[in-house]
C-alpha positions as CSV (number, residue, x, y, z in Angstrom):
1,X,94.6,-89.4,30.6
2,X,91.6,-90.1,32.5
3,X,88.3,-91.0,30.5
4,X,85.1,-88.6,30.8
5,X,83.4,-91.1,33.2
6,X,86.3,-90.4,35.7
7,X,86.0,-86.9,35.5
8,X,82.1,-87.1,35.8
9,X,82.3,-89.2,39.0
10,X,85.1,-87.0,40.7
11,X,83.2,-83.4,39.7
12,X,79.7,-85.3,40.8
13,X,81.0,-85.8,44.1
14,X,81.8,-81.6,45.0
15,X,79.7,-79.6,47.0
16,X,82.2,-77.0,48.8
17,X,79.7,-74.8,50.5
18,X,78.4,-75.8,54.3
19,X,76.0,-75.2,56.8
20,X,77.2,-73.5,60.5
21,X,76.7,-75.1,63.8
22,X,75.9,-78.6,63.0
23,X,77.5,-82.1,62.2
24,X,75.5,-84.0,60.2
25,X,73.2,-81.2,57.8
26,X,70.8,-83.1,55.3
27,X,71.7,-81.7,51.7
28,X,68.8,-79.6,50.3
29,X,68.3,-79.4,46.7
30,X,66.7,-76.6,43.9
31,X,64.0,-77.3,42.5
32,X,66.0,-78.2,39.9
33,X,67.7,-81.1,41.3
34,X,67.2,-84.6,42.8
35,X,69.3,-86.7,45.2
36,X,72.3,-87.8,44.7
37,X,73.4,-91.6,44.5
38,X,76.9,-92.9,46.0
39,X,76.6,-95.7,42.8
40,X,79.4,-95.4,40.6
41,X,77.0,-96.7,37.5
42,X,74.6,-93.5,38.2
43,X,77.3,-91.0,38.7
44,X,77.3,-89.6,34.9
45,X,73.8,-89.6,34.4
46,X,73.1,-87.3,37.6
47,X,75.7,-85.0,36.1
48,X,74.0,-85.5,33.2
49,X,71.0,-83.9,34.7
50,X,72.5,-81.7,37.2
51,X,75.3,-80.2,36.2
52,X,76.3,-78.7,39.4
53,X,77.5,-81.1,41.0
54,X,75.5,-83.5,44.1
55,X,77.5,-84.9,47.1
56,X,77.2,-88.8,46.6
57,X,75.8,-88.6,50.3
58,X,72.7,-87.3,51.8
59,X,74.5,-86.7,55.2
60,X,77.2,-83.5,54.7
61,X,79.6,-84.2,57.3
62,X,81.9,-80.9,58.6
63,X,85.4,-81.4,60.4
64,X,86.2,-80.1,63.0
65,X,88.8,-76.8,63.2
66,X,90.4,-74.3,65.5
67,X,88.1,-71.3,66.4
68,X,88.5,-68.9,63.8
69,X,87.1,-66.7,61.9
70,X,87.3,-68.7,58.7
71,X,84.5,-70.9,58.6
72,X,84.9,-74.6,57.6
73,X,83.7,-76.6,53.8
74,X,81.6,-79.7,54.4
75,X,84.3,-82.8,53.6
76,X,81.5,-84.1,51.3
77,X,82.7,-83.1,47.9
78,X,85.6,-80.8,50.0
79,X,87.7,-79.1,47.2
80,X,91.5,-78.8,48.9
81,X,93.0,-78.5,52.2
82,X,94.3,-75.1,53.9
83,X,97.5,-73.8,53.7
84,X,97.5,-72.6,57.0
85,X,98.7,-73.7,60.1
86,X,95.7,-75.2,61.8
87,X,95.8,-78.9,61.7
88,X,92.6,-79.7,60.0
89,X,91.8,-83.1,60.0
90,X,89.6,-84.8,57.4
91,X,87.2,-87.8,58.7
92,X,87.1,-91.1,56.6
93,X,85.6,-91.0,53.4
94,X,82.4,-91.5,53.0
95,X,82.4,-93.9,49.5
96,X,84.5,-97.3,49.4
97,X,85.0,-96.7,45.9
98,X,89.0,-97.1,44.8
99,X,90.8,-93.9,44.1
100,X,90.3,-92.1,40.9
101,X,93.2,-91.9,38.5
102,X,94.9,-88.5,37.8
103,X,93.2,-86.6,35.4
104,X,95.9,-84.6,33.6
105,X,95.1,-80.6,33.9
106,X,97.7,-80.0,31.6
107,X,100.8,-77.8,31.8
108,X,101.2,-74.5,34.0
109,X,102.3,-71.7,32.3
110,X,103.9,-69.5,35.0
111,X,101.4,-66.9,34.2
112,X,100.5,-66.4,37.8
113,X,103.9,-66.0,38.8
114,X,104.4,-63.4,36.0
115,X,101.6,-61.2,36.7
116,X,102.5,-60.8,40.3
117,X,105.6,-59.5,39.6
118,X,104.9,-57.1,36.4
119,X,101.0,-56.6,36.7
120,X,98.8,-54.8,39.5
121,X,99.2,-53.1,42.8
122,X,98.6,-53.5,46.5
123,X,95.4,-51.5,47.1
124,X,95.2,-49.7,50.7
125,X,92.5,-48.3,52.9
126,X,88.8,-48.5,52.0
127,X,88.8,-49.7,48.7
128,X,90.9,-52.6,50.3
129,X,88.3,-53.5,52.9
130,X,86.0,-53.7,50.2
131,X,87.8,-56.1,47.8
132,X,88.7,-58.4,51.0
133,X,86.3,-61.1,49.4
134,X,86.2,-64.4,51.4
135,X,83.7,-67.2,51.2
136,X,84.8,-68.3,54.6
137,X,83.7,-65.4,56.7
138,X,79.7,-65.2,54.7
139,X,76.8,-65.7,56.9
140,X,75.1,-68.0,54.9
141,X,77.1,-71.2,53.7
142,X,80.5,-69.6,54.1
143,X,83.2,-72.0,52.7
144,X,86.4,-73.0,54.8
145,X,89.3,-71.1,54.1
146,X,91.4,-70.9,51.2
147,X,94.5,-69.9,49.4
148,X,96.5,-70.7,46.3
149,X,98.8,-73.2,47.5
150,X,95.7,-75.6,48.0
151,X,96.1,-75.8,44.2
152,X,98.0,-77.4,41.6
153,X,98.2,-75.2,39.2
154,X,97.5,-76.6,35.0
155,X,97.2,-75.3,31.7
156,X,95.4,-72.3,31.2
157,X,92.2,-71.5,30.3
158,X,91.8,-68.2,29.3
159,X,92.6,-64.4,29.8
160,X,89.5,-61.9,31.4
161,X,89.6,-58.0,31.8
162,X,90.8,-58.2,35.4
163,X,92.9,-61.6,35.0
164,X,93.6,-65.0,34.0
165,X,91.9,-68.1,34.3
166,X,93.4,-71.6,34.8
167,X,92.3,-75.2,35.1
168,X,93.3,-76.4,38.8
169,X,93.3,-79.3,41.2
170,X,93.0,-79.4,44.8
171,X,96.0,-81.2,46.6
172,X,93.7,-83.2,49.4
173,X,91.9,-86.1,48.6
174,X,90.2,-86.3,46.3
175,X,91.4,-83.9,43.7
176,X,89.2,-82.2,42.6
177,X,89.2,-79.9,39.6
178,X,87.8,-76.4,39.0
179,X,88.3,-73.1,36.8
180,X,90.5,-70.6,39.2
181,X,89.7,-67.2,38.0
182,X,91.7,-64.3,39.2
183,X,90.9,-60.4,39.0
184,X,93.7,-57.6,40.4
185,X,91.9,-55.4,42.6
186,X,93.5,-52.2,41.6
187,X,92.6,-52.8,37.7
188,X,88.9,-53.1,39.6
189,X,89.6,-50.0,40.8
190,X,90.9,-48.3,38.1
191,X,87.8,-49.5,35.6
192,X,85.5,-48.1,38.7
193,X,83.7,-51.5,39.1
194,X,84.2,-52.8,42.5
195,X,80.3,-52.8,43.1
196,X,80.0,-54.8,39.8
197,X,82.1,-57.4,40.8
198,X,80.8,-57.4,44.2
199,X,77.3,-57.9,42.8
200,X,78.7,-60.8,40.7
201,X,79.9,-62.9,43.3
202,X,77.2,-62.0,45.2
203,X,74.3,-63.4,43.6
204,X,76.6,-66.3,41.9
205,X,77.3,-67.5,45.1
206,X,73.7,-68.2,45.4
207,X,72.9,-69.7,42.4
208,X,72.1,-73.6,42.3
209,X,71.2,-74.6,38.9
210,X,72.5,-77.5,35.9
211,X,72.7,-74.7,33.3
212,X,74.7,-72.2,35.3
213,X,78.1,-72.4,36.2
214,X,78.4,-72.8,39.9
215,X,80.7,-70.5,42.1
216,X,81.6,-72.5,45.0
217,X,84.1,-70.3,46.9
218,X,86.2,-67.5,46.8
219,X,89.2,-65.5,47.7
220,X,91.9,-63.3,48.5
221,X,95.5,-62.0,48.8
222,X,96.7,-58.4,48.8
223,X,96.8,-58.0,45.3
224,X,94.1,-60.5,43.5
225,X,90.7,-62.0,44.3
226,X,90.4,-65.6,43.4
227,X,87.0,-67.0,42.2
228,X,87.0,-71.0,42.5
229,X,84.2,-72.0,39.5
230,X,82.7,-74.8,37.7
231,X,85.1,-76.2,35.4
232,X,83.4,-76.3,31.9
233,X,84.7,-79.0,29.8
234,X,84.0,-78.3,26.6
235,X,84.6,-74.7,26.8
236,X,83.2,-71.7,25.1
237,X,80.6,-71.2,23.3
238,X,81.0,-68.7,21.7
239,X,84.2,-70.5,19.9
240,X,81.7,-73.6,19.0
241,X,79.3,-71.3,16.9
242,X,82.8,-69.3,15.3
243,X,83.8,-72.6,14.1
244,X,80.5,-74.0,12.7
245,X,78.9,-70.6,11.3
246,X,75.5,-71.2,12.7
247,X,74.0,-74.4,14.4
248,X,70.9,-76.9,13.5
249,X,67.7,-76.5,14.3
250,X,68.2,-79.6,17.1
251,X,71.3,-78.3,18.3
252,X,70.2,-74.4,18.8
253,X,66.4,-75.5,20.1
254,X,67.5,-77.7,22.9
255,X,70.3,-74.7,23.9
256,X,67.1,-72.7,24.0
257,X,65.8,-75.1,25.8
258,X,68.3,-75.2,28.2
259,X,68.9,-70.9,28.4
260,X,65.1,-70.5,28.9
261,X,64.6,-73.2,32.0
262,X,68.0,-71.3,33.2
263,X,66.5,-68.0,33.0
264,X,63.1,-68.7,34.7
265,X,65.1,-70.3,37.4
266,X,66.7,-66.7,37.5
267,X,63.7,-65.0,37.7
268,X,62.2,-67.1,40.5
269,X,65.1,-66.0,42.5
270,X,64.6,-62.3,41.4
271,X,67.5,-61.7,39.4
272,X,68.0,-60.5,35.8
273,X,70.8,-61.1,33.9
274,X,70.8,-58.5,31.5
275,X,73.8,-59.6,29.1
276,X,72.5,-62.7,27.4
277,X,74.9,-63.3,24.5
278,X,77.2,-66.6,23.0
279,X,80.0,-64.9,25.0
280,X,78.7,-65.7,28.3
281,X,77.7,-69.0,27.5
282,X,80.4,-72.1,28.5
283,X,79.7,-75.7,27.6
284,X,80.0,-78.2,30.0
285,X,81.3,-81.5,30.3
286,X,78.8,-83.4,29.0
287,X,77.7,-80.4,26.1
288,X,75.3,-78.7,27.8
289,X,75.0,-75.0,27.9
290,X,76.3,-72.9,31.1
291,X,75.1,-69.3,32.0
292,X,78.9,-67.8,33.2
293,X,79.1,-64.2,33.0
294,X,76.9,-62.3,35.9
295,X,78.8,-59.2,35.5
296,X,75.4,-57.5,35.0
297,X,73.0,-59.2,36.3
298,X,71.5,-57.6,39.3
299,X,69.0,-59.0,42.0
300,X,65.8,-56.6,41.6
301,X,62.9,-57.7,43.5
302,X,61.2,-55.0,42.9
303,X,61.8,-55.5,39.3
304,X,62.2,-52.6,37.7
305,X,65.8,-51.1,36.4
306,X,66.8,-47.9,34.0
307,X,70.5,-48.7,33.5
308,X,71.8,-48.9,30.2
309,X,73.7,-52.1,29.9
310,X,74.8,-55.4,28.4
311,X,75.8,-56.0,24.5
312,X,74.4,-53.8,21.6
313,X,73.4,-56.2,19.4
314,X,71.5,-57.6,22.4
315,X,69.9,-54.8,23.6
316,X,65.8,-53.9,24.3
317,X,63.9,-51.0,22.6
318,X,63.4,-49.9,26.3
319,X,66.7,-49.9,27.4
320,X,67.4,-48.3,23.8
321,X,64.8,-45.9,24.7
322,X,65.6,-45.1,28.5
323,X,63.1,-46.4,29.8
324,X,62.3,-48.4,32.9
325,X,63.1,-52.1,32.3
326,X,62.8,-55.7,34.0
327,X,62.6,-59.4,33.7
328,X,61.6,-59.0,29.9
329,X,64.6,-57.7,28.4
330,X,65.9,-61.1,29.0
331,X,63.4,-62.6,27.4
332,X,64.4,-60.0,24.2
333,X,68.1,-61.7,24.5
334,X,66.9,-64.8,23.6
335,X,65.6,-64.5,21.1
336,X,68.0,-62.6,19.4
337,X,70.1,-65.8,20.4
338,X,67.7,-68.0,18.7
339,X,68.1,-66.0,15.8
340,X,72.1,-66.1,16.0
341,X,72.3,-69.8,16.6
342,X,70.0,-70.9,13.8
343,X,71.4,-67.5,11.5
344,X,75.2,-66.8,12.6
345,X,74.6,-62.8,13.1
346,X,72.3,-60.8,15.4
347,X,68.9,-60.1,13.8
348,X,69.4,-55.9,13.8
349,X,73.4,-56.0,13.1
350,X,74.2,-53.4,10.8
351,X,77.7,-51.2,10.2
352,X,76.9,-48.6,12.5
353,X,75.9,-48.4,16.3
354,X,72.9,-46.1,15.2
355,X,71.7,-47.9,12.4
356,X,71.7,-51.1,14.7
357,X,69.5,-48.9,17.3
358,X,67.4,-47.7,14.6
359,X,66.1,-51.1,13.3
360,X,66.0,-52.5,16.7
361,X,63.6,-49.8,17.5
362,X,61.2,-50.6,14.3
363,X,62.0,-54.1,15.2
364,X,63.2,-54.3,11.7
365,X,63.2,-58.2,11.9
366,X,64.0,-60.1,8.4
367,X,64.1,-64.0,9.0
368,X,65.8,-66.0,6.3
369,X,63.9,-68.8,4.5
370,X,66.0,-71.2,5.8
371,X,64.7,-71.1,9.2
372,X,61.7,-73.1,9.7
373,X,58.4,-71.8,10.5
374,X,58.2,-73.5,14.1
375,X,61.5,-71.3,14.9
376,X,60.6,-68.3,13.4
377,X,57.3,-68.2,15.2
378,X,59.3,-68.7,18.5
379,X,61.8,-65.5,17.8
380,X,58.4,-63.4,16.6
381,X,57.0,-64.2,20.1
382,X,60.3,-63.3,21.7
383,X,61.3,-60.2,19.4
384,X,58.2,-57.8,20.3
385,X,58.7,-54.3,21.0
386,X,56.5,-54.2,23.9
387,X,57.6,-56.0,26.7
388,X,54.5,-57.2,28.0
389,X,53.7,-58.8,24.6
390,X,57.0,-61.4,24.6
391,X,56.1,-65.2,24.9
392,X,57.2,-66.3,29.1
393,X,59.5,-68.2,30.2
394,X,57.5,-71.2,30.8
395,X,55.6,-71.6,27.5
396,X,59.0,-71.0,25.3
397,X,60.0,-74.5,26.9
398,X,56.0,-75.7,25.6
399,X,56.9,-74.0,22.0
400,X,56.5,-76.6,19.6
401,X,60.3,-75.9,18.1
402,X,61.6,-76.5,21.4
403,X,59.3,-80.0,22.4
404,X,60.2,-81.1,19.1
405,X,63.8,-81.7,19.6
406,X,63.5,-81.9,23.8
407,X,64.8,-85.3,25.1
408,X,63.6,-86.8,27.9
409,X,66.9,-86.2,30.0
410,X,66.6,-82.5,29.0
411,X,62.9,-82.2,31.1
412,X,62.9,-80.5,34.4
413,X,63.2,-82.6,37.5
414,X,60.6,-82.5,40.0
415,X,62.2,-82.5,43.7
């Protein structure tokens, strides 16, 4: 078994997605992240601070393949070779370090193999054309092409609406390892969502920051979409605040922290996420907090929505209402998080669905003693029934609850 400093230096090293038409692209960054560094002995702490992971290199250099429709993947921080029949042809490597050892992704399952055979359908026609989802063929950044022999399969890592997720490896050098999701296009169908899932992928793809779990590729075969994501080391969250009932005061503030820096970043790009809860939230390899779920987030520039959606115990007195919403109703979400880290229930929980409604529209908010002043304060600010009225983004992360408890690693980057 490989130690955690192996793992950090192989996942540090992937950046799948590329630029067209040129050799040698410098690598841009968010403003989120710095350079990377090809020293082993700075490898964990970039992960550290950039969880998505940097290409040791500031050159991306792209192979060379067949013309083709399918696009190409930079070799920096490539994640597997094709399965096809073009010869692709990978050019030295651009680190001297020695190889990595095998880091064990546990035992396969055969649940792949399984579902083929007893679970979903081909899908024909229209609906087909729309579920053909490929990273290789996008405009911007496609990927180069994929399929699932490029993978070793391991153990699994969990079961979604549409599928099954599973740790993997890539069989090129070197192996790297990400969460494979998969999702059967005609149970898509059948829930009516394709748009949904289209608009997941869609703005995931595009998304470049520490504290949300990176997409780097995608796709298909007649039955199933694949969706090749971050792997997140330490798992859910959700099952970390089952097990402990409720978490500190450090431990919940600098996940605030971490949610509310991810969220602005978010904004900036337009989008809101509209489903905020400890179900959507992954922990990764080094324990901090992942974003993962996009399913209904939208991109809104105009910023202004009247769908219903996300989690009940979650959701706005304007969405509650039917009224127009936007940015804010994230900003509702957490702090109904803070409250259920730093409590162990939602703040309007109650028996019934319109009983909950009913004291989230009086904002019926009782905060137990045991929660300290500074973080009551914080969910007050967040928890107002006007939208206009809940503390932003930026000074949440100047509260003093969350500056308290912020370590220096935890502070935004400059670029």
């Amino acid at each position: 078994m490989a130690t955690v400093g192996s793992v950090t230096r192989q996942i540090a090293a992937l950046e799948i997605s590329s630029k067209q038409n040129t050799t040698a692209t410098k690598t841009t960054r968010s403003t989120h992240q710095k350079q990377g560094s090809q020293t082993s002995n700075t490898v964990s702490k970039l992960l550290t601070k950039f969880a998505a992971p940097n290409p040791p290199s500031s050159k991306t250099i792209r192979p060379q393949t067949s013309n083709s429709s399918l696009s190409r993947l930079p070799t920096t921080g490539q994640a597997g070779a094709s399965s096809s029949n073009k010869a692709f042809k990978a050019p030295a490597p651009l680190s001297r370090e020695p190889t990595q050892p095998s880091i064990d992704i546990g035992r396969y399952d055969g649940g792949l193999e399984y579902d083929e055979e007893n679970r979903g359908k081909k899908v024909y026609g229209q609906a087909a054309e729309e579920l053909a989802l490929d990273s290789s063929v996008i405009e911007h950044q496609p990927t180069r092409e994929w399929h699932l022999t490029d993978f070793d399969i391991g153990r699994p890592l969990g079961k979604g609406k549409f599928g099954r997720v599973y740790m993997v490896r890539t069989k090129c050098e070197p192996k790297y390892i990400v969460a494979l999701k998969t999702l059967y296009k005609s149970e898509i169908i059948e829930s009516r969502v394709e748009k949904q899932i289209r608009r997941e992928i869609e703005i995931q793809q595009n998304l470049r920051h520490p504290h949300i779990l990176r997409l780097y590729g995608y796709f298909h075969d007649e039955k199933r979409i694949f969706l090749m994501l971050e792997f997140a080391g330490k798992g859910e969250l959700y099952k970390q605040l089952s097990k402990h009932g409720c978490f500190t005061e450090k431990r919940s503030s600098r996940y605030i922290d971490q949610m509310a820096d991810a969220l602005d970043y978010l904004h900036s790009k337009h989008v809101i996420h509209r489903d905020i809860k400890p179900e959507n939230l992954l922990l990764g390899i080094n324990g901090d907090l992942k974003i993962g779920d996009f399913g209904w987030s939208v991109h809104a520039p105009g910023n202004r929505r009247t769908t219903m959606c996300g989690t009940l115990d979650y959701l706005p007195p304007e969405m509650i209402e039917g009224k127009e919403h936007s940015k804010e109703v994230d900003l509702w979400a957490l702090g109904v998080l803070t409250y259920e880290f730093l409590v162990g229930c939602a703040p309007f929980e109650e028996r019934t669905h319109n009983e909950t409604y009913k004291r989230i529209m009086r904002v019926d908010l009782r905060i137990p003693s045991r929660v300290s002043p500074d973080a009551a304060d914080l969910i007050v600010k967040l928890l107002q029934h006007e939208p206009y009225k809940r503390i932003p983004l930026p000074e949440v992360r100047k509260h003093p609850w969350i500056m308290k408890y912020r370590s220096r690693s935890s502070n935004p980057q400059p670029q």
